[in-house]
LOBAGU-786295 format. One line per 8 residues: number of its first residue (from 1); their letters; for each residue y, x, z of N, C-alpha, C. Coordinates in Angstrom, 2 decimals. Example, Ala and Ser with C-alpha at 12.3 -4.5 7.8 and 13.67 -1.06 7.14 Angstrom:
LOBAGU-786295
1) as) -5.69,13.19,7.80,-4.50,12.30,7.80,-3.30,13.20,7.80  -2.25,12.85,7.08,-1.06,13.67,7.14,0.03,12.90,7.87
This chain:
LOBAGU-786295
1) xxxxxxxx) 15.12,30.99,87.00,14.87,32.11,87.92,14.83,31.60,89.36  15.48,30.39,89.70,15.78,30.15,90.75,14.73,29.39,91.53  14.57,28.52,90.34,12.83,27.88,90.68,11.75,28.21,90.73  11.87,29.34,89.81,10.24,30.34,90.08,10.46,31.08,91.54  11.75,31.43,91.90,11.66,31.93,93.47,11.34,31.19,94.47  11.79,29.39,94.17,11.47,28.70,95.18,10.45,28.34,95.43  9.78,28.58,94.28,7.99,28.23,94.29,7.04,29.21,95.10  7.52,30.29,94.74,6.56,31.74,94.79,7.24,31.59,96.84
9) xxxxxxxx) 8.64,31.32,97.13,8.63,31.37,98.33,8.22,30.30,99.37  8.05,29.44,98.83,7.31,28.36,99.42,5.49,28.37,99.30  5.11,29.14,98.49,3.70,29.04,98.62,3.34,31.02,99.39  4.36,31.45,99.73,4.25,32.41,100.28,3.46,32.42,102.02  2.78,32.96,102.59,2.61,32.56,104.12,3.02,34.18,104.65  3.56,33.96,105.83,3.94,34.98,106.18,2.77,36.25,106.82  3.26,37.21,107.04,2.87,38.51,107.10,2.16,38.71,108.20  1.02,38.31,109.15,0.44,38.42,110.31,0.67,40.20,111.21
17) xxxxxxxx) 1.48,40.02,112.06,1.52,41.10,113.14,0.16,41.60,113.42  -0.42,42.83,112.93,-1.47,43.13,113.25,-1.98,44.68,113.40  -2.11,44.97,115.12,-2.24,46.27,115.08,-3.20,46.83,114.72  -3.37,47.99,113.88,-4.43,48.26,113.28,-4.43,49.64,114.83  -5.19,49.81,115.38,-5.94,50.91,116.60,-6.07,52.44,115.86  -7.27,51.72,114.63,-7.65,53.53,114.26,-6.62,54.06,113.18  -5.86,52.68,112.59,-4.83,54.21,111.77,-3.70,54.50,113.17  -3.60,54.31,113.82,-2.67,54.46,114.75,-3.02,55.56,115.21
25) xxxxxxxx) -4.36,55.53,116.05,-4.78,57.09,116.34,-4.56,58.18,114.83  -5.39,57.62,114.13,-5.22,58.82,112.97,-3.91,59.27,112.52  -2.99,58.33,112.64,-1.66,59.12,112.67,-0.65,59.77,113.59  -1.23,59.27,114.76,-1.19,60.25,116.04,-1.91,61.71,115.70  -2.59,61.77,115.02,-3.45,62.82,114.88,-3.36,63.92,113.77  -2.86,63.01,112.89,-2.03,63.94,111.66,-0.62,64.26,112.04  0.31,63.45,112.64,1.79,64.21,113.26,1.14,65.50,114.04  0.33,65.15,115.21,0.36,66.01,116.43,0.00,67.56,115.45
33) xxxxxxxx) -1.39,67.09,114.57,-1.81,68.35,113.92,-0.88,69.15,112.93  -0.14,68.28,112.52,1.72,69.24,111.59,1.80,69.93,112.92  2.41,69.28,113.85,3.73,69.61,114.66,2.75,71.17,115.21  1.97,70.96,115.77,0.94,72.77,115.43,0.97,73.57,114.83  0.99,72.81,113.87,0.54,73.88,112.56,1.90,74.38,112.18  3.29,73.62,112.15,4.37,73.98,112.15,5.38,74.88,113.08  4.52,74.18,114.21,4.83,75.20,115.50,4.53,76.50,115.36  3.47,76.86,115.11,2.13,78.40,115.01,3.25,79.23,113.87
41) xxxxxxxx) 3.42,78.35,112.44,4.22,78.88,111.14,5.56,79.00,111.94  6.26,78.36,112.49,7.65,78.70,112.65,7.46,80.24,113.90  6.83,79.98,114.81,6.47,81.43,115.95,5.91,82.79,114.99  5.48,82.53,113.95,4.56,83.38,113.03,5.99,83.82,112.03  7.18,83.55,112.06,8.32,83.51,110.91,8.88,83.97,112.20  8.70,83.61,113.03,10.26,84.49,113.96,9.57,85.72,114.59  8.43,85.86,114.85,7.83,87.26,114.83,8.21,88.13,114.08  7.77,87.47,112.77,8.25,88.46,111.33,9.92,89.11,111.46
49) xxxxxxxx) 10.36,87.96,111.69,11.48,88.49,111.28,12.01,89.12,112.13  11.48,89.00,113.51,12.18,90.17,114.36,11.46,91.27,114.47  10.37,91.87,113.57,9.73,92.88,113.41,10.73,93.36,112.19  11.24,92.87,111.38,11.83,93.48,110.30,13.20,93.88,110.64  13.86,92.75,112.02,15.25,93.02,112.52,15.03,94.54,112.97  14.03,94.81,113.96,13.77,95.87,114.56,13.62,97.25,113.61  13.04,96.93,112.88,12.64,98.31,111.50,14.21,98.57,110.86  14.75,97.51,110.93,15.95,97.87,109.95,17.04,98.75,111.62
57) xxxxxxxx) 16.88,98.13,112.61,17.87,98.73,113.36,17.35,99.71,113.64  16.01,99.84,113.69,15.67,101.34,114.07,16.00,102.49,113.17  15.74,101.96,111.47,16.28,102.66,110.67,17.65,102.98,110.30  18.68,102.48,110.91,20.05,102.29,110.65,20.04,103.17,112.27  19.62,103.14,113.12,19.61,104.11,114.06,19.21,105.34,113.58  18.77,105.63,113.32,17.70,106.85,112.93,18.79,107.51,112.02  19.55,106.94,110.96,20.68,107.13,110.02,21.41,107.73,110.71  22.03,107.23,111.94,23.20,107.18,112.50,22.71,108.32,113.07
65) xxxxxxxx) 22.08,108.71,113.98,21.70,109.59,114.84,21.43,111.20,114.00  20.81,111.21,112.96,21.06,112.32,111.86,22.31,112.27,111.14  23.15,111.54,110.81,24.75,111.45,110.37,25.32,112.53,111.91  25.28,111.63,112.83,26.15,112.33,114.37,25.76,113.48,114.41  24.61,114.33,114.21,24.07,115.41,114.08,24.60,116.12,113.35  24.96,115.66,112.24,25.55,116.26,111.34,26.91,116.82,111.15  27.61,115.93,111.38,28.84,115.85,111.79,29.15,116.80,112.61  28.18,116.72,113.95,28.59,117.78,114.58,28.30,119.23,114.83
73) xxxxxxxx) 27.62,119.50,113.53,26.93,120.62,113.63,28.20,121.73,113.21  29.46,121.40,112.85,30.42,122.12,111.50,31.28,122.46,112.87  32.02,121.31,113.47,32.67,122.23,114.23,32.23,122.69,115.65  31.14,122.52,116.11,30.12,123.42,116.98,30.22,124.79,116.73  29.41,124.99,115.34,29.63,126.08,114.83,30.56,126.89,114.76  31.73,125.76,113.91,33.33,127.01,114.45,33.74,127.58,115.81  33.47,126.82,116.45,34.09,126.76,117.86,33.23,128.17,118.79  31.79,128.02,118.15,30.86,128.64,118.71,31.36,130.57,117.92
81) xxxxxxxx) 31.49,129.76,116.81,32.00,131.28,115.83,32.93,132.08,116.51  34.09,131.15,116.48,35.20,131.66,117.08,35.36,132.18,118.32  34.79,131.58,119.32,34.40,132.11,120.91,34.17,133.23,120.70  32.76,133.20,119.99,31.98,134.74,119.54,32.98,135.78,119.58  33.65,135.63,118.56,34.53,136.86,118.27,35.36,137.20,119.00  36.38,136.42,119.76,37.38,136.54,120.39,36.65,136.98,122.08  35.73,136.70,122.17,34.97,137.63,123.67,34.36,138.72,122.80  33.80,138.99,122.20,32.75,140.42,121.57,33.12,141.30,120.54
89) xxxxxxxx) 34.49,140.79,120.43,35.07,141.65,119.43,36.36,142.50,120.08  36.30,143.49,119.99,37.28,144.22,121.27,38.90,144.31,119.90  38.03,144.64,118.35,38.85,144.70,117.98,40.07,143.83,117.41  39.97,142.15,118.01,40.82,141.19,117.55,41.98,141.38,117.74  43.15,141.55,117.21,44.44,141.56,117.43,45.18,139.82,118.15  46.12,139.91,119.01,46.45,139.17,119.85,46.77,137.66,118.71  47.40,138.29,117.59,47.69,136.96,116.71,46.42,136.44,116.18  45.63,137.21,115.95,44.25,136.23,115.66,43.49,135.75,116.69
97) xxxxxxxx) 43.67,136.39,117.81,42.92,135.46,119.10,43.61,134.09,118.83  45.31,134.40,119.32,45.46,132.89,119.31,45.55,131.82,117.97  45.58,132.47,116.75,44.75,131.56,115.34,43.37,130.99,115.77  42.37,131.53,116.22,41.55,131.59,116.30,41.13,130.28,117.92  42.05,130.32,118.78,42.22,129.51,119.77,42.71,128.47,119.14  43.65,128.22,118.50,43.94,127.06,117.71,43.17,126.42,116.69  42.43,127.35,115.91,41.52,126.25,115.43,40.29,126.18,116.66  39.79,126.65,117.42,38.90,125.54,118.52,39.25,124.73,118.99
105) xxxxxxxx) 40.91,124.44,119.62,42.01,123.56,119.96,41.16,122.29,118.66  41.71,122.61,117.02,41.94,121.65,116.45,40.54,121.11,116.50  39.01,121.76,116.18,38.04,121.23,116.20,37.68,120.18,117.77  37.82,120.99,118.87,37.11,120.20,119.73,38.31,118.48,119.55  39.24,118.54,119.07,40.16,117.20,119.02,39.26,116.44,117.98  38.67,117.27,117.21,38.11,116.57,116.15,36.57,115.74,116.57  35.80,116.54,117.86,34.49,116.19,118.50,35.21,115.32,119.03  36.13,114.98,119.69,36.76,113.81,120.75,36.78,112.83,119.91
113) xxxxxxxx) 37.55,113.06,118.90,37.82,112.06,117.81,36.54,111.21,117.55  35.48,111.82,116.95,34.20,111.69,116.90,34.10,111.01,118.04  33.39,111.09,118.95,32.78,110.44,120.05,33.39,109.58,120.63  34.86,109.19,120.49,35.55,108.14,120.49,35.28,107.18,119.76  35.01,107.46,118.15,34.87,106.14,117.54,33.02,106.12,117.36  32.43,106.59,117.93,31.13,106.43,117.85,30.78,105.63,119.12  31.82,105.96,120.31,31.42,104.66,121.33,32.32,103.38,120.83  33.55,103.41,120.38,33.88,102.07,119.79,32.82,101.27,119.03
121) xxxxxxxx) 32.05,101.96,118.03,30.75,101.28,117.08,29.77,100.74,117.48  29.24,101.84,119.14,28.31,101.58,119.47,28.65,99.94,120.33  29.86,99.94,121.54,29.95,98.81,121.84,30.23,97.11,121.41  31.04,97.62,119.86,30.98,96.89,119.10,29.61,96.09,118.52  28.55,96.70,118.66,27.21,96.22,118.02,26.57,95.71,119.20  27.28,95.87,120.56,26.30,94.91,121.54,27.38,93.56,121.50  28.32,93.11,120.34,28.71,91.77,120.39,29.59,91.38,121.17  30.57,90.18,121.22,32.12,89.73,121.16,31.73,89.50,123.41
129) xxxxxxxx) 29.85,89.65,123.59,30.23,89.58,125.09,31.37,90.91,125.88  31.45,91.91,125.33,31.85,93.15,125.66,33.57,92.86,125.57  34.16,91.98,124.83,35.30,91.75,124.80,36.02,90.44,125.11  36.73,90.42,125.71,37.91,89.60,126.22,38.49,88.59,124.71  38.07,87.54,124.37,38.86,86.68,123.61,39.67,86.03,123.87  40.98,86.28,123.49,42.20,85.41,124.03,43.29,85.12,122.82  44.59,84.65,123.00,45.58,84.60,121.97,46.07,85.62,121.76  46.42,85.95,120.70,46.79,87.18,120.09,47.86,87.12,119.17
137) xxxxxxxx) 49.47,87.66,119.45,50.07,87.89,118.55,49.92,89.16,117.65  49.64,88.41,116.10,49.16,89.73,115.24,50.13,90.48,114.95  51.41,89.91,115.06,52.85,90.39,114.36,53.20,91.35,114.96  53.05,90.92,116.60,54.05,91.90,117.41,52.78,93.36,117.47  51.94,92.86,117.41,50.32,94.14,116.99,51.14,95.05,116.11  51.32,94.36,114.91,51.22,95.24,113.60,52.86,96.28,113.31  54.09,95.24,114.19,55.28,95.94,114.59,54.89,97.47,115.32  54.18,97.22,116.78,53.77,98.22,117.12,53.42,99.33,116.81
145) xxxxxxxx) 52.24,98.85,116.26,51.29,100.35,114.91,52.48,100.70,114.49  53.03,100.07,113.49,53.94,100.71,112.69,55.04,101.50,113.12  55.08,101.10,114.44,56.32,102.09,114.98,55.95,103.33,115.26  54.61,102.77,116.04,53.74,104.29,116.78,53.55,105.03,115.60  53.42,104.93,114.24,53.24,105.91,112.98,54.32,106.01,112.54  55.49,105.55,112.81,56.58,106.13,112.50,57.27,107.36,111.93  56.73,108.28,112.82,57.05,109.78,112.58,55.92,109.97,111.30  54.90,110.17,111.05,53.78,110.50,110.30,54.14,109.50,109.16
153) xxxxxxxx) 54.46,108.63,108.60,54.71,107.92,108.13,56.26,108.85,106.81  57.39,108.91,107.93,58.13,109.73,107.51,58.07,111.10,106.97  57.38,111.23,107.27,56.60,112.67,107.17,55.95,112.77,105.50  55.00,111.73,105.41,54.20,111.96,104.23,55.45,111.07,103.13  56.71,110.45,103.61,57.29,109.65,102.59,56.72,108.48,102.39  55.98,107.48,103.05,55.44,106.06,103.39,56.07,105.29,103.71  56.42,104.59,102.78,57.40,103.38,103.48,56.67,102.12,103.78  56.43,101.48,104.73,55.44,100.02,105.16,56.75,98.76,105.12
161) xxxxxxxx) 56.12,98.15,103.91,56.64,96.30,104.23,55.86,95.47,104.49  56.54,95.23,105.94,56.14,94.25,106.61,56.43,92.95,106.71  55.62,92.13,106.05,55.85,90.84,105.43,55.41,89.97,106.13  54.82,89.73,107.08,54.19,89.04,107.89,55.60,87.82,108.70  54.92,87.02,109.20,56.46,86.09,109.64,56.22,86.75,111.58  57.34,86.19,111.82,57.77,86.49,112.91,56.53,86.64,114.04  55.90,85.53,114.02,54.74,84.97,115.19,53.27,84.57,114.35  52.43,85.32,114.62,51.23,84.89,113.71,49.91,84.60,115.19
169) xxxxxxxx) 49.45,83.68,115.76,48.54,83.57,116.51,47.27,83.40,116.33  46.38,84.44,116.28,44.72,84.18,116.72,44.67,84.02,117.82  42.84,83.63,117.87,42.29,83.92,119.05,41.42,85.19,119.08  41.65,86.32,119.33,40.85,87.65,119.02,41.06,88.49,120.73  40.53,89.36,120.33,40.87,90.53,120.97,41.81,91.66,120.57  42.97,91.93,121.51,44.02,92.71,121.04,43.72,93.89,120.82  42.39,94.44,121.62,42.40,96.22,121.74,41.59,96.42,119.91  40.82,95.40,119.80,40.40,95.26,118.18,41.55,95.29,117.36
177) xxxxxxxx) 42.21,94.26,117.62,43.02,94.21,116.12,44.03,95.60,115.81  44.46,95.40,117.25,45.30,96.88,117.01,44.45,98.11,116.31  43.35,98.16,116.23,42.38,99.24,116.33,42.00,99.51,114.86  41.89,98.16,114.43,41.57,97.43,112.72,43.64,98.36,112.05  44.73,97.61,112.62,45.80,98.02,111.68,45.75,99.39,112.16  45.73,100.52,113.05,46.17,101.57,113.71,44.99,102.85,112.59  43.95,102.11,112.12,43.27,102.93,111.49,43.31,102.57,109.90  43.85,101.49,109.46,43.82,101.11,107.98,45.22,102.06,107.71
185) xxxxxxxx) 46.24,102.04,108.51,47.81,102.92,108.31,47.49,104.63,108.41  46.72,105.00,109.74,46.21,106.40,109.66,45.27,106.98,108.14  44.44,105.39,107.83,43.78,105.98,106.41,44.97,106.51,105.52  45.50,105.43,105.26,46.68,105.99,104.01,47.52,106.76,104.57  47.82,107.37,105.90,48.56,108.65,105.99,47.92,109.20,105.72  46.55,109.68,106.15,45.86,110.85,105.57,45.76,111.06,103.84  44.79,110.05,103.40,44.24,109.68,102.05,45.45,109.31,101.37  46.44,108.80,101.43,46.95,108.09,99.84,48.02,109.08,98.87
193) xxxxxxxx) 48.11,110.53,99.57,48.71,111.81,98.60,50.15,111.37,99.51  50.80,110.38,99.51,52.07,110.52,100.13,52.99,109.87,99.24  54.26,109.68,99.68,55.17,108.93,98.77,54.78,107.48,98.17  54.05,106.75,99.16,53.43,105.38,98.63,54.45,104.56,99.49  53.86,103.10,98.82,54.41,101.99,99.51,53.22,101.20,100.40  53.27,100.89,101.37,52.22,100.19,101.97,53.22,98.49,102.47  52.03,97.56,101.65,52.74,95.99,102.04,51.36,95.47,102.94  52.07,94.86,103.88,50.94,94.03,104.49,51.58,92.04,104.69
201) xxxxxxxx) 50.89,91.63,104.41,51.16,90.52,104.13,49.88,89.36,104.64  50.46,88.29,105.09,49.16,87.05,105.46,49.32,85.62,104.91  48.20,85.16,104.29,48.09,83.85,103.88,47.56,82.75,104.64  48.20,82.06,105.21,47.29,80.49,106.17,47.10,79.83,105.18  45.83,79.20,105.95,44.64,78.14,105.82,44.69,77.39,106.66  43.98,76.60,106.49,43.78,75.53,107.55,43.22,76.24,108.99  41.86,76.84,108.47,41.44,76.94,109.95,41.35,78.93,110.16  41.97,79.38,109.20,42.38,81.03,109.52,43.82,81.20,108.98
209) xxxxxxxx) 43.41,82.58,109.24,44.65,83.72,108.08,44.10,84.48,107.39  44.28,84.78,105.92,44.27,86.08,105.44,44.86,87.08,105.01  44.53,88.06,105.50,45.58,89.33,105.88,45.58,90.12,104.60  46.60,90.50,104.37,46.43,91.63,103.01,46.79,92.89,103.40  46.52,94.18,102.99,46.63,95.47,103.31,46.73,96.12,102.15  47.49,96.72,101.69,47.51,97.15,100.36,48.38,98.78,100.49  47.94,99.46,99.48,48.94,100.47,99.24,49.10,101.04,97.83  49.67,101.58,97.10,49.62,101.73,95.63,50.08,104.07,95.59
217) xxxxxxxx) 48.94,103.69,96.84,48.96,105.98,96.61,47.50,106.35,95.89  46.94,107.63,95.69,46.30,108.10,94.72,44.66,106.94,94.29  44.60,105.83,95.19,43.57,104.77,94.91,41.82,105.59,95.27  41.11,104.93,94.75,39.75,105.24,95.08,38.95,104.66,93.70  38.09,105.81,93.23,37.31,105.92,92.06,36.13,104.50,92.44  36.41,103.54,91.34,35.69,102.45,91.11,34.05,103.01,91.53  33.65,104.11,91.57,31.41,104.24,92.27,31.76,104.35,93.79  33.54,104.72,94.15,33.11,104.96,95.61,33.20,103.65,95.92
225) xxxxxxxx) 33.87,102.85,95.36,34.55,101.54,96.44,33.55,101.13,97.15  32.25,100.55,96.78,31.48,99.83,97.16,31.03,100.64,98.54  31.09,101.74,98.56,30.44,102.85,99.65,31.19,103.26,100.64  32.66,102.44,100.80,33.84,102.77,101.35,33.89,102.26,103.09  32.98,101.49,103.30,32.57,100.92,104.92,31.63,101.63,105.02  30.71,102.68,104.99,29.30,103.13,105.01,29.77,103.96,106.61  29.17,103.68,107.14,29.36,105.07,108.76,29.02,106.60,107.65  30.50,107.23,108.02,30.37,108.63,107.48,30.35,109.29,106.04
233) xxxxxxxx) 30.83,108.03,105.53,30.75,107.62,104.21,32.40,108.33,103.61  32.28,109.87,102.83,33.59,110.15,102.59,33.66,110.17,100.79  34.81,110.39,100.19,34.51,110.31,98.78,35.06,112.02,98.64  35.85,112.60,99.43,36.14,114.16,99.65,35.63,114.75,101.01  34.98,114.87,101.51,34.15,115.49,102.50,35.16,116.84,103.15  35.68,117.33,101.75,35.49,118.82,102.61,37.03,118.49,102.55  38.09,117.73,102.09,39.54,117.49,102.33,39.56,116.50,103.82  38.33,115.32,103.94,38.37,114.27,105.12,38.12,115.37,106.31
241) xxxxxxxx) 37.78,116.22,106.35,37.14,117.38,107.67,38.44,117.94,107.88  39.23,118.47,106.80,40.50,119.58,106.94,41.41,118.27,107.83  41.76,117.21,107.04,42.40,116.42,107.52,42.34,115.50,108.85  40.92,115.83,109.58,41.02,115.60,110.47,39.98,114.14,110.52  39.39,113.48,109.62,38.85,112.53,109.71,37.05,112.16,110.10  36.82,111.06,110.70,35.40,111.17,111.13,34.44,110.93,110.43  35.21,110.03,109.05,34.29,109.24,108.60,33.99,107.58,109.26  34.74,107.23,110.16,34.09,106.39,110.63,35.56,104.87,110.86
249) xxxxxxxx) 36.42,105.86,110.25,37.71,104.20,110.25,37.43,103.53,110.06  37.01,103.40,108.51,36.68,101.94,107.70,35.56,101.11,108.17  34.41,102.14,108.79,33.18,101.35,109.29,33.61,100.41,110.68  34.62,101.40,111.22,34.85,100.46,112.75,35.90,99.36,112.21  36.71,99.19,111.21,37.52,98.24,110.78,36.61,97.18,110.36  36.05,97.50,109.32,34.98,96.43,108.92,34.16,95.47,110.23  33.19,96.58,110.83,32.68,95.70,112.20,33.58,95.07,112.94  35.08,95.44,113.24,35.85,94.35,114.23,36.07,93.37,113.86
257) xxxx) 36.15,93.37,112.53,36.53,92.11,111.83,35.83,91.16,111.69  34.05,92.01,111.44,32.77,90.97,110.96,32.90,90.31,112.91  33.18,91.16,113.47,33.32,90.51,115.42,34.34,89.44,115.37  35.39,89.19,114.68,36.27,88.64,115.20,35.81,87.41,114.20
């Protein structure tokens, strides 16, 4: 083997340096004509796709804007009902005026409510420029909530374990996170029937945490789950209205999170 190499490399002559001109142009000429043609296809793909970004936000607008409509058409109406009567009705007795003042009391809290978390959503979707990112203790966050629901908490028979360790640090925004636990605890005061346990608990990783939220009160029918972040998305409609809800917790929990 060794001698057939020394042969074949000794009668070998070497490789002459030799510029060839016209494949040089011609392959000047086939790159340049890709890098065009790739150029034109990639401008022709980001057109597209921001014609389709646009159709879908317009349509997810268009959603939203007939949902808000909607929403507010119920206690308009009461409020509008109730006015009615209590000016044009000579014959209201003093205890139903003020029944009748109290539920406009409770509805217009309920339009506030509304239009509170419909500007949280909306600023949320112009992106993390709108908010302040800094360090964030989640612990002393979630102590908080829990105190501020304290009373309501007692009330429905909710007991919260709080499992979390002493000091837990992101980098987030505080008025979010608080906003994320202050509405996952208000869900299950409202929704979970009462007399539950609520555990919240977090697992580290290397480069996060994951947070657990749990409660074991009346649960949610396996067709709604999937539909449970939807803006306005209720699985009892006409109990989420009595109780005071917008429809819109879980959607603003979900988006702070997909933000953070």
């Amino acid at each position: 083997l060794f001698e057939d190499f020394d042969f074949v490399h000794k009668h070998l002559e070497p490789l002459k340096d030799i510029l060839d001109l016209p494949l040089v142009v011609f392959s000047a000429i086939i790159f340049c004509t890709l890098a065009v043609v790739l150029s034109y296809y990639a401008r022709k793909m980001d057109s597209r796709i921001n014609k389709e970004q646009d159709l879908l936000s317009s349509k997810v607008r268009k959603e939203m804007s007939q949902n808000i409509a909607h929403e507010l058409k119920t206690p308009i109406s009461s409020i509008m009902s109730y006015s009615e009567t209590i000016l044009y009705n000579d014959k209201v007795t003093e205890d139903v005026k003020n029944e009748f003042v109290e539920r406009i009391y409770a509805q217009s809290q309920r339009l506030a409510s509304l239009a509170s978390d419909i500007a949280i959503l909306n600023k949320i979707d112009y992106g993390k420029k709108n908010y302040p990112i800094v360090e964030v203790d989640v612990s002393q966050i979630v102590k908080d909530t829990i105190k501020e629901c304290e009373f309501a908490l007692k009330e429905k028979n909710i007991t919260v374990w709080n499992n979390l360790k002493d000091t837990i640090s992101i980098m987030g925004d505080p008025s979010l996170i608080y906003s994320i636990f202050i509405n996952l605890l208000d869900n299950v005061i409202k929704y979970s029937g009462g007399g539950c346990n609520v555990v919240i608990s977090a697992t580290e990783n290397k480069s996060h945490y994951l947070f657990h939220f749990s409660d074991n009160g009346i649960g949610v029918s396996k067709e709604n789950v999937a539909r449970l972040f939807e803006r306005f998305y209720r699985v009892d409609k006409g109990r989420s209205r009595q109780l005071g809800g917008t429809g819109l917790g879980l959607s603003i929990v979900k988006n702070e999170i997909n933000l953070h």
